[in-house]
C-alpha positions in Angstrom: 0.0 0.0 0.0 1.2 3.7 -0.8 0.2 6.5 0.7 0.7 10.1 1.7 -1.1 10.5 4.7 -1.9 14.0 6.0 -0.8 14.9 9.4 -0.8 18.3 11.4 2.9 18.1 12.4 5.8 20.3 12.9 9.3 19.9 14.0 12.3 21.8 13.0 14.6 21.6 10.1 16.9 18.7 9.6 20.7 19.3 10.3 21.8 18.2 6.9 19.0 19.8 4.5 17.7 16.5 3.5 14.1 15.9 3.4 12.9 14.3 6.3 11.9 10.7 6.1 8.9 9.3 7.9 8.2 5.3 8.5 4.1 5.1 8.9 3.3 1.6 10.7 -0.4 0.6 10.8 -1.5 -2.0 13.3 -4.8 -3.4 14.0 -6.4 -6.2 15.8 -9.5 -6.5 13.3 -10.5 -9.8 11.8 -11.2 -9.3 7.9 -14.0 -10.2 6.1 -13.1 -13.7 4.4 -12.7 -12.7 1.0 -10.0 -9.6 2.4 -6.6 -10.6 3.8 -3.5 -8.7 5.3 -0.7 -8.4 3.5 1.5 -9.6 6.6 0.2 -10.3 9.7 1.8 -11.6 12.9 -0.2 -13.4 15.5 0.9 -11.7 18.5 -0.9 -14.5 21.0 1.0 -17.2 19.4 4.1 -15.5 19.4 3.7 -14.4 23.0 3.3 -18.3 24.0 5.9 -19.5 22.3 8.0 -16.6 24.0 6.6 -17.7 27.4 7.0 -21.8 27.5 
């Protein structure tokens, strides 16, 4: 997915000039519809028992 989200944001200039780069994560704990799917998704409950055995 691509997007350019807009935000109400301000921070001061960079110390080299560049343009800033921005990393935009979205998480969500929604089940899909069965005919949708992630395009990556992590079960957090079965990672956390495997952590935790």
């Amino acid at each position: 997915m691509i997007m350019k989200p807009l935000l109400l944001h301000s921070s001061g200039r960079t110390t080299n000039h560049q343009k800033r780069r921005v990393i935009h994560l979205e998480f969500s704990n929604q089940v899909l519809p069965e005919e949708l799917h992630w395009s990556e998704y992590l079960d957090l409950q079965v990672v956390i028992s495997t952590v935790t055995q």
